[in-house]
C-alpha positions in Angstrom: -66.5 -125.5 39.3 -65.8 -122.2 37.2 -62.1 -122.2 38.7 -61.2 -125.8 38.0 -62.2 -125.1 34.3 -60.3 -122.6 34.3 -56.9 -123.9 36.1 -57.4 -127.1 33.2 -57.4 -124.9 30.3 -54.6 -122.3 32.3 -52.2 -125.2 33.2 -53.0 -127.4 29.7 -53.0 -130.9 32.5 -55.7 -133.1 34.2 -57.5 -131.2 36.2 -59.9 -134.1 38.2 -62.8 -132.9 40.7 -65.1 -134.2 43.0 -67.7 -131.8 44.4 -70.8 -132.4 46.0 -73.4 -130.0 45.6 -73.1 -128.3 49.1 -74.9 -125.3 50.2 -73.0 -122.9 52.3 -73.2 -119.4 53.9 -71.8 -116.8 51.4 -68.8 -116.1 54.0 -67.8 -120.1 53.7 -68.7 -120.6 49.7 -65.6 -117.2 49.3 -63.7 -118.9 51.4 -63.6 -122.4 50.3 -63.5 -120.5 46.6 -59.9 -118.3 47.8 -59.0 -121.8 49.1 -59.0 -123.5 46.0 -58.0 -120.6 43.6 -54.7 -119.8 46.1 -53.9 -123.4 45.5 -54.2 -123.8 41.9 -52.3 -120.6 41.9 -49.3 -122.2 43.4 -49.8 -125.1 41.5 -49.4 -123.0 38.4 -46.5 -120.9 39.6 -44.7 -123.6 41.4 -45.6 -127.3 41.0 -44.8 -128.0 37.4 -47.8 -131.0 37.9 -49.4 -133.3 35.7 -52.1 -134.1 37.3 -54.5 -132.5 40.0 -57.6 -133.3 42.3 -60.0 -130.9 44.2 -62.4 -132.1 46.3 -65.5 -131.1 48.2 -68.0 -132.9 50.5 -69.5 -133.4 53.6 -67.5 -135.1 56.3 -68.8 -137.2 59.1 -70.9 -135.5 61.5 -71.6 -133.4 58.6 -67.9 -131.5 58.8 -66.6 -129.5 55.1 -63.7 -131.3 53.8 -61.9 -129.4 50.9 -58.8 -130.6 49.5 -56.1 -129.9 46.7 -53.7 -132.1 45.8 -51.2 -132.4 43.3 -48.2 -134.4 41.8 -46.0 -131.6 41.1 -42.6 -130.8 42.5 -43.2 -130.6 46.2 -41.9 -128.4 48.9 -40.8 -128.8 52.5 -43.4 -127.0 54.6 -41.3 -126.4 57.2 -39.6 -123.4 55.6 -42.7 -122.2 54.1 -43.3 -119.3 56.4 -41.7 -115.8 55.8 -43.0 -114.5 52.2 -45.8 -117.1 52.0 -48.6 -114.6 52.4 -51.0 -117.0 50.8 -50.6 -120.1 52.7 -50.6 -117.6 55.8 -54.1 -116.2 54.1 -55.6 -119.4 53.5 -55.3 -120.8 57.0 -56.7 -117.2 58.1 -59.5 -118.1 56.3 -60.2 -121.1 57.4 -59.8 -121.2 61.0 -62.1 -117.5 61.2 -64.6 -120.2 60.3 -63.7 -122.5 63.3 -62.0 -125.0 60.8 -58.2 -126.3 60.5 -56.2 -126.3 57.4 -53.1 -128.7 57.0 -50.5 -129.0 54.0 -48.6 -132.1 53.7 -45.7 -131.5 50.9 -42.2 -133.2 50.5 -39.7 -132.3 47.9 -40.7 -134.2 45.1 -43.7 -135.9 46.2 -46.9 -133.7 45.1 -48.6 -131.4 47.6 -52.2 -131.5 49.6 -54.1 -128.6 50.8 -57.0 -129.8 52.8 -59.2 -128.0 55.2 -62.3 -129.2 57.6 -64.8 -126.7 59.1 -66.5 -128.6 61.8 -70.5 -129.2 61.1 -71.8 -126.5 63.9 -69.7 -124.1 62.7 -71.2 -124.2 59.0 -74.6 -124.0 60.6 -73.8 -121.0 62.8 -72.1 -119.4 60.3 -75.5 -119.6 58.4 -77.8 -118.7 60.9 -75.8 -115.6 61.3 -75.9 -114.1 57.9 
């Protein structure tokens, strides 16, 4: 919640959120946290948006869903690789916890950073901490 407030007040636009109140491991909460604060980084440096939407809740079968998205300038992901270290980092992140992270950008058309971590994955995650 803290970095939402934040990326409002940073950027001056709409900054919209919907966020259950889910527990999680300490591991997954940093993660989902970098998650979020890489992409309103990039939003900040890059998108030139007016308007922004995180999200957090439980999927079906219980599954994380966290997701980003804007209505800034775009990119084409396809040549997002070399020098991208943290779109490389988030993904990292993300799939140490068993999860998949996808970004669906165009030129133009607003970006979305979402990421699932399957529900037995969030549970073993906890049992072992």
């Amino acid at each position: 919640r803290m970095l939402w407030e934040d990326a409002a007040e940073g950027l001056g636009i709409s900054v919209q959120h919907n966020l259950a109140d889910v527990e999680l491991p300490p591991d997954l909460a940093l993660t989902v946290y970098r998650l979020v604060q890489e992409s309103l980084t990039n939003i900040r440096k890059y998108a030139h948006a007016r308007n922004v939407h995180v999200r957090l809740h439980l999927g079906a079968g219980g599954s994380l869903q966290v997701s980003v998205q804007d209505d800034g300038a775009g990119f084409n992901v396809q040549s997002a690789g070399v020098g991208h270290h943290g779109l490389a980092g988030m993904r990292f992140r993300v799939e140490s916890h068993g999860g998949s992270m996808q970004i669906r950008s165009a030129p133009g058309e607003g970006t979305t950073v979402s990421a699932s971590v399957p529900a037995q994955n969030i549970a073993r995650t906890a049992t072992e901490v």
